[in-house]
MDAnalysis code that builds the backbone (N, CA, C; Angstrom):
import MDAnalysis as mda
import numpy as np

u = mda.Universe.empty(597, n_residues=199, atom_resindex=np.repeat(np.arange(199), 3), trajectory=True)
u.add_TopologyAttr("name", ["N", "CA", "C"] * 199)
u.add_TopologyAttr("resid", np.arange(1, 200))
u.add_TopologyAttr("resname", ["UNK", "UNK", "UNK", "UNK", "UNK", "UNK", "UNK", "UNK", "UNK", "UNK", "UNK", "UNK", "UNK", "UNK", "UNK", "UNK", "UNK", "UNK", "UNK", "UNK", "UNK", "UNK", "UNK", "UNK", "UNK", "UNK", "UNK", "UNK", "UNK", "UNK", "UNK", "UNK", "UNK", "UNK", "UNK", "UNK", "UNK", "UNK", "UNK", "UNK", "UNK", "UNK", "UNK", "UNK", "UNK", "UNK", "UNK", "UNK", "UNK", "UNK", "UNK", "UNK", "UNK", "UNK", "UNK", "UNK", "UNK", "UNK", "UNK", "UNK", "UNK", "UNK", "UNK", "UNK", "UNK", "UNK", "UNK", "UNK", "UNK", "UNK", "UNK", "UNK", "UNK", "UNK", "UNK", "UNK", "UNK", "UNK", "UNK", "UNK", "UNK", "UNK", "UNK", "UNK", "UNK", "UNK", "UNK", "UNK", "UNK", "UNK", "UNK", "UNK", "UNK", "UNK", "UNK", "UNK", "UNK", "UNK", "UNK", "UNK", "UNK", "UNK", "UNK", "UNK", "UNK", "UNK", "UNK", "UNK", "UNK", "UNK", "UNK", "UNK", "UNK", "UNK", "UNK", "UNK", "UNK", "UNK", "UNK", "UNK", "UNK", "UNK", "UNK", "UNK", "UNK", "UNK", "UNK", "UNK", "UNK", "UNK", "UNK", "UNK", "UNK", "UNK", "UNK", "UNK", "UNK", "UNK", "UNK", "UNK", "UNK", "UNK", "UNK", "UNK", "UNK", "UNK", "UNK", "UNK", "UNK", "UNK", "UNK", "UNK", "UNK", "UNK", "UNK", "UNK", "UNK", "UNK", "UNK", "UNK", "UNK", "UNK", "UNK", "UNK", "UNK", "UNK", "UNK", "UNK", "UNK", "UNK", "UNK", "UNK", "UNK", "UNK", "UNK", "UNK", "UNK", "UNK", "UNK", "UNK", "UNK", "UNK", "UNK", "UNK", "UNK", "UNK", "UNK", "UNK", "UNK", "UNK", "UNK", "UNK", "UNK", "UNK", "UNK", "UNK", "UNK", "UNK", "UNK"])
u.atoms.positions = np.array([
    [-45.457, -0.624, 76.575],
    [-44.278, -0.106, 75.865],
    [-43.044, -0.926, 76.280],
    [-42.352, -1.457, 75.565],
    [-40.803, -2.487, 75.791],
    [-40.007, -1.528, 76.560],
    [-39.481, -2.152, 76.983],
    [-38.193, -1.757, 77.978],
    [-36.918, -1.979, 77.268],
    [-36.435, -0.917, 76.716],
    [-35.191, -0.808, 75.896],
    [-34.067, -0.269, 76.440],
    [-32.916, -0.744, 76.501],
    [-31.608, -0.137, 76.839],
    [-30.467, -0.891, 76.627],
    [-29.311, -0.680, 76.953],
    [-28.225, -0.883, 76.597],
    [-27.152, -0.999, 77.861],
    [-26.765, -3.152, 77.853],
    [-26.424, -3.527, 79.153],
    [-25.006, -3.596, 78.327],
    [-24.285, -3.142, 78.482],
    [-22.442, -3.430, 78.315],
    [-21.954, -4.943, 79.072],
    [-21.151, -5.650, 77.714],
    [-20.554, -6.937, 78.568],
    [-19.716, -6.598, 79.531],
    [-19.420, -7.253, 80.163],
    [-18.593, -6.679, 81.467],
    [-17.103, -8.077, 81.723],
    [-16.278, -7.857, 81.700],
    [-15.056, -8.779, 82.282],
    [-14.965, -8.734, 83.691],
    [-14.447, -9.935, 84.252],
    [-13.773, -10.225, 85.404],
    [-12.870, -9.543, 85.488],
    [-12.999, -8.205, 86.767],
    [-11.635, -7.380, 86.545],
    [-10.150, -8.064, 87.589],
    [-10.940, -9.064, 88.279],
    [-9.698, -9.850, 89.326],
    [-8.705, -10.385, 87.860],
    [-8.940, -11.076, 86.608],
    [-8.499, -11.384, 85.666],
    [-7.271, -10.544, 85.193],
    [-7.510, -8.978, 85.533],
    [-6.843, -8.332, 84.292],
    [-5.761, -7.432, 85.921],
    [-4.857, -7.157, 85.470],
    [-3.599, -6.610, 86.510],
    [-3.495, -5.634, 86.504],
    [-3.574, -4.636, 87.228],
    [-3.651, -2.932, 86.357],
    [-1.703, -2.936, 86.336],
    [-1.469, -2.321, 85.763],
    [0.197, -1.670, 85.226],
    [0.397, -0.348, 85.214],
    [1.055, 0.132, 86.325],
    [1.584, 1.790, 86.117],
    [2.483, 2.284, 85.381],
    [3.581, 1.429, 85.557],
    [4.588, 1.650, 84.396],
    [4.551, 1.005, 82.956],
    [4.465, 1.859, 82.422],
    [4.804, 1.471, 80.717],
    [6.093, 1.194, 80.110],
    [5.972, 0.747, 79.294],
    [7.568, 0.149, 78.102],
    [7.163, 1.002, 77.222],
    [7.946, 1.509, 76.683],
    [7.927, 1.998, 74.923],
    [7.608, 1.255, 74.003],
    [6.640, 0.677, 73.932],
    [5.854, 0.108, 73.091],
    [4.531, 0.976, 72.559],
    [4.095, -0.048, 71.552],
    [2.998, 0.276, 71.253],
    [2.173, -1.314, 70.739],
    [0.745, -1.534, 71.134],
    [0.010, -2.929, 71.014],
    [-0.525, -2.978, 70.097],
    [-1.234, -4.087, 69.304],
    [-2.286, -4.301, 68.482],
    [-2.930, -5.584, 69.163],
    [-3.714, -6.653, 68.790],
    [-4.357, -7.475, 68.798],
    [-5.698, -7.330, 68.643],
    [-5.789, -8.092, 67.634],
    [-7.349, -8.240, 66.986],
    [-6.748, -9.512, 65.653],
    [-8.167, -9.602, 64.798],
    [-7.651, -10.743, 63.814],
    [-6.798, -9.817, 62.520],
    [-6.019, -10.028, 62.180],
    [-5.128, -9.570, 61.297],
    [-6.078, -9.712, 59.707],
    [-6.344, -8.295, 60.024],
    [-7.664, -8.556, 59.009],
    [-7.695, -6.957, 58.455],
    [-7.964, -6.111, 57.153],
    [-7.887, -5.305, 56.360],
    [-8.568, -4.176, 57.498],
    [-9.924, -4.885, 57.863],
    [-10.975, -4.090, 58.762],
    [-11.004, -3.715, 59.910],
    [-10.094, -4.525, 60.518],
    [-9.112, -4.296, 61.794],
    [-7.837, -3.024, 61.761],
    [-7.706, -2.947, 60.431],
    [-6.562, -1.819, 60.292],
    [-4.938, -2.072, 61.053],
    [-4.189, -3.779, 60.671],
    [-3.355, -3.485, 61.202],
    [-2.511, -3.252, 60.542],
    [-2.337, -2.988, 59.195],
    [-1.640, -1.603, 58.374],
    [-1.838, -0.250, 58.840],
    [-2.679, -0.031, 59.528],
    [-2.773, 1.231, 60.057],
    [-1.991, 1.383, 61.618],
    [-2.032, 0.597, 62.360],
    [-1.182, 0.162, 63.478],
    [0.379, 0.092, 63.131],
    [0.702, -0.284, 61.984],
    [2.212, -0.063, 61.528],
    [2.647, 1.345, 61.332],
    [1.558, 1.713, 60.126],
    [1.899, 3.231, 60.167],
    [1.919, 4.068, 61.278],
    [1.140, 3.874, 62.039],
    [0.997, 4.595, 63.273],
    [2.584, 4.384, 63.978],
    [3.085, 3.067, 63.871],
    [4.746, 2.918, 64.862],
    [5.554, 3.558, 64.130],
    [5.221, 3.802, 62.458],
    [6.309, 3.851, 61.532],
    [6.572, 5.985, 62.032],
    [5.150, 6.478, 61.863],
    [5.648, 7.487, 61.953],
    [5.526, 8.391, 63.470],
    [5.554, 7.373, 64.514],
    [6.053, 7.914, 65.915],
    [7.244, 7.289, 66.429],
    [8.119, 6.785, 65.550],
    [9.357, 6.184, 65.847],
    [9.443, 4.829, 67.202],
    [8.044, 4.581, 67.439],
    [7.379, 3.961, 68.574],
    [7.422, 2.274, 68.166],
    [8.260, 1.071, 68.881],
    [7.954, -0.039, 68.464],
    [6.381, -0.605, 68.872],
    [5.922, -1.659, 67.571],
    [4.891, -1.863, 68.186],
    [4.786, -3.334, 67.510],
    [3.875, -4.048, 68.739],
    [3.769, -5.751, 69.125],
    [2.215, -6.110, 68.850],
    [2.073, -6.910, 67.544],
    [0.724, -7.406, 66.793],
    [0.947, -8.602, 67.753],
    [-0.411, -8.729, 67.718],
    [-1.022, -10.241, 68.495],
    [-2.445, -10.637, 67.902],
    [-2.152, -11.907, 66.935],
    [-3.854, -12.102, 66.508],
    [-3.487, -13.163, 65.331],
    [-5.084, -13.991, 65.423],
    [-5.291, -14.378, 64.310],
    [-4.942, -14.306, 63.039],
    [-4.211, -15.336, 62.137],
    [-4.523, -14.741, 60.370],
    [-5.063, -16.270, 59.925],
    [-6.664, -15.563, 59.739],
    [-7.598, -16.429, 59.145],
    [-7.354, -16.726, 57.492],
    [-7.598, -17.840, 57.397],
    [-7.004, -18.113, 55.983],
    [-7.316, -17.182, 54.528],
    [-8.483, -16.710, 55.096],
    [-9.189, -15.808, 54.233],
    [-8.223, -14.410, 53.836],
    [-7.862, -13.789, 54.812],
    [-6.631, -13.230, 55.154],
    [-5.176, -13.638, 55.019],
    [-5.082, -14.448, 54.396],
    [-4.032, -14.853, 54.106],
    [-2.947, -13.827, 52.751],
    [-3.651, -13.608, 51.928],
    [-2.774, -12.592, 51.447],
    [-2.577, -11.476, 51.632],
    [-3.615, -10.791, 52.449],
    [-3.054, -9.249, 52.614],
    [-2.086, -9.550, 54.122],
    [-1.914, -10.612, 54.918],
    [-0.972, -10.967, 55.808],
    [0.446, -11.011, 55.306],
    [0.259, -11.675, 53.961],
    [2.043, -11.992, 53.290],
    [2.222, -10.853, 52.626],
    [0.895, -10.037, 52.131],
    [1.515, -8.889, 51.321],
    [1.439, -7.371, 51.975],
    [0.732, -7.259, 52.627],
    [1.058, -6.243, 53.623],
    [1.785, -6.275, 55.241],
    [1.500, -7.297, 55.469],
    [1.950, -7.080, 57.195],
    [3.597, -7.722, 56.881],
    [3.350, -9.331, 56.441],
    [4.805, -9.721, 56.626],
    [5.871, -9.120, 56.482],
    [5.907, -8.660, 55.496],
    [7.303, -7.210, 54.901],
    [7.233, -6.318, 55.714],
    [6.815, -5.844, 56.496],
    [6.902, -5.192, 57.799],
    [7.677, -5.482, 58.859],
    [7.483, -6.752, 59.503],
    [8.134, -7.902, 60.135],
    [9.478, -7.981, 60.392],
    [10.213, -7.078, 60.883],
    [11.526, -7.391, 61.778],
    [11.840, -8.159, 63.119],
    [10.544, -8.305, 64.003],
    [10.939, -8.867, 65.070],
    [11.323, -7.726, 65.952],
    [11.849, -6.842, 65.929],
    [12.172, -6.031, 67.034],
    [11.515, -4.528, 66.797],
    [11.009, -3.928, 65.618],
    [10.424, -2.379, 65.489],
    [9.024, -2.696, 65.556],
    [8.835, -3.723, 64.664],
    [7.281, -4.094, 64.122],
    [7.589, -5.680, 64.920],
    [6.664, -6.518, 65.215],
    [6.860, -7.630, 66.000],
    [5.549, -8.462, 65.959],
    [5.500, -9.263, 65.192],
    [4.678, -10.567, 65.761],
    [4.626, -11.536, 66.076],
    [3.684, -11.393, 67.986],
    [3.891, -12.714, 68.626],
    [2.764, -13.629, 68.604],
    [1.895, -13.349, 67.611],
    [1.236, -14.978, 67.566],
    [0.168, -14.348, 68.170],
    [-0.885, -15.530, 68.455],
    [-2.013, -15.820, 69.394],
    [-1.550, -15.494, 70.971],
    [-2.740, -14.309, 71.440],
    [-2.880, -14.409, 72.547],
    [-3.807, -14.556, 73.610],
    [-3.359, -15.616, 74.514],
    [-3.948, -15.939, 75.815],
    [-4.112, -15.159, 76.752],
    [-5.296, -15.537, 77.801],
    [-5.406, -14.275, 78.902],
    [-3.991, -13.478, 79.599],
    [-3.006, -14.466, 79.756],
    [-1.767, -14.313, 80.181],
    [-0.814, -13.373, 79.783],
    [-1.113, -13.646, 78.160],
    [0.002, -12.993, 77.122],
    [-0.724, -11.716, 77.035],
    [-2.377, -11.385, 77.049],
    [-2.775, -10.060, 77.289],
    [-2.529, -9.144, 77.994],
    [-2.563, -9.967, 79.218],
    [-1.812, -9.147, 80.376],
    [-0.748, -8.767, 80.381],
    [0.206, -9.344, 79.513],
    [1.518, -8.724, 79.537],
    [1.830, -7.807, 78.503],
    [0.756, -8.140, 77.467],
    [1.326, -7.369, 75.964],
    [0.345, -5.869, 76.170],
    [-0.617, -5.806, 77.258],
    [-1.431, -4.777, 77.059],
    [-1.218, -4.152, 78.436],
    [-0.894, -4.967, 79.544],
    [-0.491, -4.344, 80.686],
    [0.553, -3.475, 80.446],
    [1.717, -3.484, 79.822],
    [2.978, -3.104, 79.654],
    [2.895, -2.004, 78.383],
    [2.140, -1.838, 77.880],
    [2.135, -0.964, 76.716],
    [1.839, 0.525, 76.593],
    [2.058, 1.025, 75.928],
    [1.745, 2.775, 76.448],
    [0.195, 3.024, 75.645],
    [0.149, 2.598, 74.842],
    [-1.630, 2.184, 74.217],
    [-1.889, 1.034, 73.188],
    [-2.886, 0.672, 73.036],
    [-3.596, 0.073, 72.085],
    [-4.329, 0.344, 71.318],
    [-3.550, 0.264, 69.917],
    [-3.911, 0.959, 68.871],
    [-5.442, 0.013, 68.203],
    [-6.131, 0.270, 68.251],
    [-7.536, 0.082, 67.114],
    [-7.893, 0.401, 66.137],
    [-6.933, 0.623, 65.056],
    [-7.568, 1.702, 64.167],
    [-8.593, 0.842, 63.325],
    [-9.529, 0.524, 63.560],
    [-10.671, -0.206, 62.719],
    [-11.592, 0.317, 60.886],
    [-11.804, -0.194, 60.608],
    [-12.382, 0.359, 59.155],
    [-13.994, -0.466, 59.124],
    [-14.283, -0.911, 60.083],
    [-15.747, -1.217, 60.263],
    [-16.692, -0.523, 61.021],
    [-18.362, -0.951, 61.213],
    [-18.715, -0.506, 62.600],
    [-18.505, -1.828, 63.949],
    [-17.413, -1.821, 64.693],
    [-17.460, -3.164, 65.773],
    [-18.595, -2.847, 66.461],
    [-18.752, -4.264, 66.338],
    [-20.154, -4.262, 67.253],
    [-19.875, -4.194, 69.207],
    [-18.597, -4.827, 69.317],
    [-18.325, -3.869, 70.842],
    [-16.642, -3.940, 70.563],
    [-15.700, -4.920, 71.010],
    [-14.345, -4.523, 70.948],
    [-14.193, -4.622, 72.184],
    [-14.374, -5.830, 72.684],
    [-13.709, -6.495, 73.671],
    [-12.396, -5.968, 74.290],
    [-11.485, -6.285, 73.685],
    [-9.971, -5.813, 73.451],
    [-9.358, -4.633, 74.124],
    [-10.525, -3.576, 73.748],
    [-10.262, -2.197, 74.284],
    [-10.514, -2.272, 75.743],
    [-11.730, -3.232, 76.000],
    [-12.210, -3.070, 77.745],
    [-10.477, -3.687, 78.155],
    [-10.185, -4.619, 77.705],
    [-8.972, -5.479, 78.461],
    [-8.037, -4.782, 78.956],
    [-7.459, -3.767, 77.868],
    [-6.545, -2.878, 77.433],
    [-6.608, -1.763, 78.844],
    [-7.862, -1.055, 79.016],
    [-8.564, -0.191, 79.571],
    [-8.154, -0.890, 81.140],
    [-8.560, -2.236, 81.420],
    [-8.786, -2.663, 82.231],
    [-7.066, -3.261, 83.022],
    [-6.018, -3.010, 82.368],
    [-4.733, -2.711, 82.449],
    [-4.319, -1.309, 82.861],
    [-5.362, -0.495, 82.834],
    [-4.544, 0.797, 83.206],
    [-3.953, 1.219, 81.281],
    [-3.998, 0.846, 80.357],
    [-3.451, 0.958, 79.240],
    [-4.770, 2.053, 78.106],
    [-4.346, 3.091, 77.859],
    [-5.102, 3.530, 76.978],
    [-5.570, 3.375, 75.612],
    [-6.688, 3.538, 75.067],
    [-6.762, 2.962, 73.622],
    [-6.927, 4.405, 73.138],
    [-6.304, 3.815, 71.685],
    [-6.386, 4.601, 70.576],
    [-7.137, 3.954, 69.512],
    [-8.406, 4.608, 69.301],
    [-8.618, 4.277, 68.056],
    [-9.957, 4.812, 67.593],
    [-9.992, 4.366, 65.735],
    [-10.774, 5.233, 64.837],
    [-12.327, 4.659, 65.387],
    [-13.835, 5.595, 64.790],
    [-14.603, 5.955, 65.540],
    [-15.843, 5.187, 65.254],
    [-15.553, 3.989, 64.810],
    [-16.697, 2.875, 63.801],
    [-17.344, 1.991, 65.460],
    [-18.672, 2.455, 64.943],
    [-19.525, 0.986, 65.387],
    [-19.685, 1.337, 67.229],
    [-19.008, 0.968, 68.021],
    [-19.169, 0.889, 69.794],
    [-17.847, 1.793, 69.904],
    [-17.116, 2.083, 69.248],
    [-16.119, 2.714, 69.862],
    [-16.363, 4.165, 70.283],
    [-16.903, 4.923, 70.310],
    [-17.697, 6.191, 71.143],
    [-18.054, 5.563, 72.299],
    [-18.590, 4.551, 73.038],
    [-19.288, 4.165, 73.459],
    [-18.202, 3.439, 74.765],
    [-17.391, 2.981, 73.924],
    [-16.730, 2.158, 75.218],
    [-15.254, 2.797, 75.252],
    [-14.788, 3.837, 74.152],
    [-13.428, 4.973, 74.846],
    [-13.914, 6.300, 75.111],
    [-13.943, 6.448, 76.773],
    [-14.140, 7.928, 76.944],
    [-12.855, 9.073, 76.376],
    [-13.416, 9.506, 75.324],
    [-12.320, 10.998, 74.880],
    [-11.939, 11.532, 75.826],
    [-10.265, 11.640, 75.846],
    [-9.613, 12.201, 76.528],
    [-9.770, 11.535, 78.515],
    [-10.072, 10.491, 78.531],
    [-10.157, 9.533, 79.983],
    [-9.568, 8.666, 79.817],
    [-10.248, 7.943, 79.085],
    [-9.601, 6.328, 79.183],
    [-8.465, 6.235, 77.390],
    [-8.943, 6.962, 76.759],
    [-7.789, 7.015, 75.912],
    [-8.214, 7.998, 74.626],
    [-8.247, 8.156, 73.198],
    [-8.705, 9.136, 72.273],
    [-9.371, 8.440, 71.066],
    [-10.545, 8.912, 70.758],
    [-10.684, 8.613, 69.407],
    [-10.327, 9.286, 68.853],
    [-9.331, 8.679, 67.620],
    [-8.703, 9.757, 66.195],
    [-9.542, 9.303, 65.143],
    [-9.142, 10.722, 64.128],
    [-10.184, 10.723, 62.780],
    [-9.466, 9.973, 61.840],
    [-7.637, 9.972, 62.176],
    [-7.185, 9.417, 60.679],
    [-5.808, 9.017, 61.348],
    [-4.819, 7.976, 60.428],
    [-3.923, 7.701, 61.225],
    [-2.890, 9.009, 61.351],
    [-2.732, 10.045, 60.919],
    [-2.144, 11.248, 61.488],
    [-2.579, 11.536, 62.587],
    [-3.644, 11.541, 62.804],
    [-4.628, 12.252, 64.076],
    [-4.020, 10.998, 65.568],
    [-3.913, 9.447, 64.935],
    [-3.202, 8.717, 66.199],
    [-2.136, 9.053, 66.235],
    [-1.451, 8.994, 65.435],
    [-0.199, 9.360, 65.632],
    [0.378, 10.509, 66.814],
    [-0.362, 11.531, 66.125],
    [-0.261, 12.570, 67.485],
    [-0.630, 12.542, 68.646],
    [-1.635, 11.323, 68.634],
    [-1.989, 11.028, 70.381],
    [-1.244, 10.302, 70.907],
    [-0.474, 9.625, 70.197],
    [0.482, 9.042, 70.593],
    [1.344, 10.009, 71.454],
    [1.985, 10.935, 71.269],
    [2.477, 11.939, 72.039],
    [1.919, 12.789, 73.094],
    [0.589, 12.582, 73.384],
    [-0.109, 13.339, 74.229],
    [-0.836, 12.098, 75.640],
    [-0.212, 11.417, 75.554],
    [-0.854, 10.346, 76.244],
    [-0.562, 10.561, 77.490],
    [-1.600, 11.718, 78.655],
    [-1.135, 12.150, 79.839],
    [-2.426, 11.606, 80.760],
    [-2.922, 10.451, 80.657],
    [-4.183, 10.200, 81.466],
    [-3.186, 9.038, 82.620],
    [-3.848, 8.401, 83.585],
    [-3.149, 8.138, 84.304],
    [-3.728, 6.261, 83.835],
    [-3.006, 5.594, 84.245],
    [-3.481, 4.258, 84.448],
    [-4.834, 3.863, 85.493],
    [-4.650, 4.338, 86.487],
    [-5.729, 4.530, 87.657],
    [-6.858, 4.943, 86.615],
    [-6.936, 5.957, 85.540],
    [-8.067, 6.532, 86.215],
    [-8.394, 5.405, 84.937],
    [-7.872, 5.204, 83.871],
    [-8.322, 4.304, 82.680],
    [-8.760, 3.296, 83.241],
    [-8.325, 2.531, 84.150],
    [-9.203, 1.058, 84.664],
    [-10.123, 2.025, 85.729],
    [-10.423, 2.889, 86.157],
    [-11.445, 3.165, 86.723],
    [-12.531, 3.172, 85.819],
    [-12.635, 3.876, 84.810],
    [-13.274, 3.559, 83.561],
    [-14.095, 2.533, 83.099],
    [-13.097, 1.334, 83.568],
    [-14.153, -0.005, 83.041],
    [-14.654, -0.577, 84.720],
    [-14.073, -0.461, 85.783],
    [-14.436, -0.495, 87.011],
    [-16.000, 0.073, 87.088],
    [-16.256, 1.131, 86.687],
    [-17.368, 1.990, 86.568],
    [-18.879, 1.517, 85.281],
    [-18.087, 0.669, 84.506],
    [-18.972, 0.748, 83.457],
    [-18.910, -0.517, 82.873],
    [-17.489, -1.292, 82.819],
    [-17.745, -2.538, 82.333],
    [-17.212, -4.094, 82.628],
    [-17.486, -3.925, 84.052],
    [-17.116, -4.902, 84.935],
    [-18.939, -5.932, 85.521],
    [-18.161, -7.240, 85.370],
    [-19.135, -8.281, 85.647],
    [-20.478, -7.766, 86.510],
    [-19.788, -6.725, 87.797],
    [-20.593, -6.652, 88.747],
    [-21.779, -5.636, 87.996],
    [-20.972, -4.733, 87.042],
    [-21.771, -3.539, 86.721],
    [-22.983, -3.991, 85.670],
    [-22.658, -5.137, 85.108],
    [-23.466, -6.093, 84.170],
    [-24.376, -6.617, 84.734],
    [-23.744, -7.450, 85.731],
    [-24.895, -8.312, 86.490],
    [-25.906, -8.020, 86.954],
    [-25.839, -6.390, 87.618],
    [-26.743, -5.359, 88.403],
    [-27.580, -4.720, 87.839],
    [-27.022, -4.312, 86.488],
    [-27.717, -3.838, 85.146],
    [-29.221, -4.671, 84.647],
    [-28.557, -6.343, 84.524],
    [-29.419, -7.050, 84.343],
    [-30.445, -7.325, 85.320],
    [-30.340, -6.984, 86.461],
    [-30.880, -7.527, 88.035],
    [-32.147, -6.361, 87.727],
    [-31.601, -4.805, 87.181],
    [-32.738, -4.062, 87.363],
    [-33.818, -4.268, 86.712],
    [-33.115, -4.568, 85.241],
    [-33.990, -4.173, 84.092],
    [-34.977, -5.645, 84.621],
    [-34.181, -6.502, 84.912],
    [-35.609, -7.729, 85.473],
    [-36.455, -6.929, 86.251],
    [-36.062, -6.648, 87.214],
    [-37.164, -5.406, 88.270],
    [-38.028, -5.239, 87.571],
    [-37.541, -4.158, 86.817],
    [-38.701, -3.376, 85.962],
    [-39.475, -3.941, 85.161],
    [-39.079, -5.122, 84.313],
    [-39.970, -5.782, 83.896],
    [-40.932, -6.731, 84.964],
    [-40.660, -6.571, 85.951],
    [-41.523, -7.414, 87.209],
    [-42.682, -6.337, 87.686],
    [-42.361, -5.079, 87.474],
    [-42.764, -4.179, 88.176],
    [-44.204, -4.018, 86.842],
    [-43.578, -3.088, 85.717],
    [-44.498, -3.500, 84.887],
    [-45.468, -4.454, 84.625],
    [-45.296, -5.632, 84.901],
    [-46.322, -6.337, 84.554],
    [-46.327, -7.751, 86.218],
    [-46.876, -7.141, 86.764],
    [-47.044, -7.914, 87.914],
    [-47.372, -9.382, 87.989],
    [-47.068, -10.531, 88.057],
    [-47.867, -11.497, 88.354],
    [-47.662, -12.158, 86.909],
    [-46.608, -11.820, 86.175],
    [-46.061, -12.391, 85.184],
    [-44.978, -12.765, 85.461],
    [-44.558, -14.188, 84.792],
    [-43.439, -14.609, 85.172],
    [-42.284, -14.390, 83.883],
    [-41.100, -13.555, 85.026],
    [-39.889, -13.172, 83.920],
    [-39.062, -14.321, 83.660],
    [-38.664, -14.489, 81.872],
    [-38.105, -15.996, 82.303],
    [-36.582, -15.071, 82.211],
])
């Protein structure tokens, strides 16, 4: 019988800075893309009076719902986009933020982004497609909402601590917790079948 389970990628958490104090902000980053929902990330700032800072890709493909939905948005100081970001600029745009909004319209297959976020001490928000059950503990590390009303209001309830949100990925999706993961499941496949070589 196969040996089936489910190893979570894991980040370098020396990489990521945890942050106790927050700015009045609010984050995005992902590719500026319909399925990504960062029309839904606007609405979400528009109706918690909350500024919020896009970071991402616009793939050419994307190119018009960028000029026709996001750009007209675009003040620079309520709604804000800074471009492409580097490990550096993560750390600052997600360390410093009071959450990171996800509101997605796909199933993601994991959502990187959120561990980073998480891994800042920074909580995520977002809708419930694909790995996201999976890698935001409800009500720990941040909330899944059903609709952008439903973020919106978590936006106001955001009483988890930074500590315990990077404990979160400390626990579950850090290099070491990966590496060890993989170390067993070799075991077991050693154990199972003796005198076979695991490649």
């Amino acid at each position: 019988m196969p040996l089936l389970r489910t190893i979570y990628h894991g980040i370098d958490l020396s990489q990521y800075r945890l942050r106790e104090n927050k700015q009045k902000y609010l984050s995005f980053i992902g590719r500026i893309a319909p399925i990504k929902g960062t029309h839904h990330a606007i609405d979400v700032a528009k109706r918690t009076g909350i500024p919020l800072k896009i970071a991402g890709d616009v793939q050419p493909i994307y190119r018009e719902y960028f000029e026709k939905k996001i750009k007209p948005e675009l003040d620079g100081e309520f709604i804000e986009y800074v471009g492409l970001a580097d490990l550096k600029m993560k750390n600052e745009l997600l360390g410093n933020s009071m959450a990171l909004l996800f509101p997605i319209r796909w199933n993601e297959p994991f959502g990187l982004v959120m561990v980073e976020a998480m891994a800042c001490g920074t909580p995520v928000l977002a809708f419930p497609g694909g790995s996201v059950p999976e890698i935001v503990r409800d009500g720990v590390s941040g909330y899944i909402c059903r609709s952008v009303r439903d973020m919106a209001k978590r936006v106001g309830r955001l009483d988890m601590s930074p500590r315990t949100v990077r404990q979160h990925v400390e626990e579950n999706f850090s290099t070491d917790q990966m590496a060890a993961k993989y170390a067993a499941l070799y075991e077991d496949c050693k154990s199972q079948h003796p005198g076979r070589k695991v490649a």
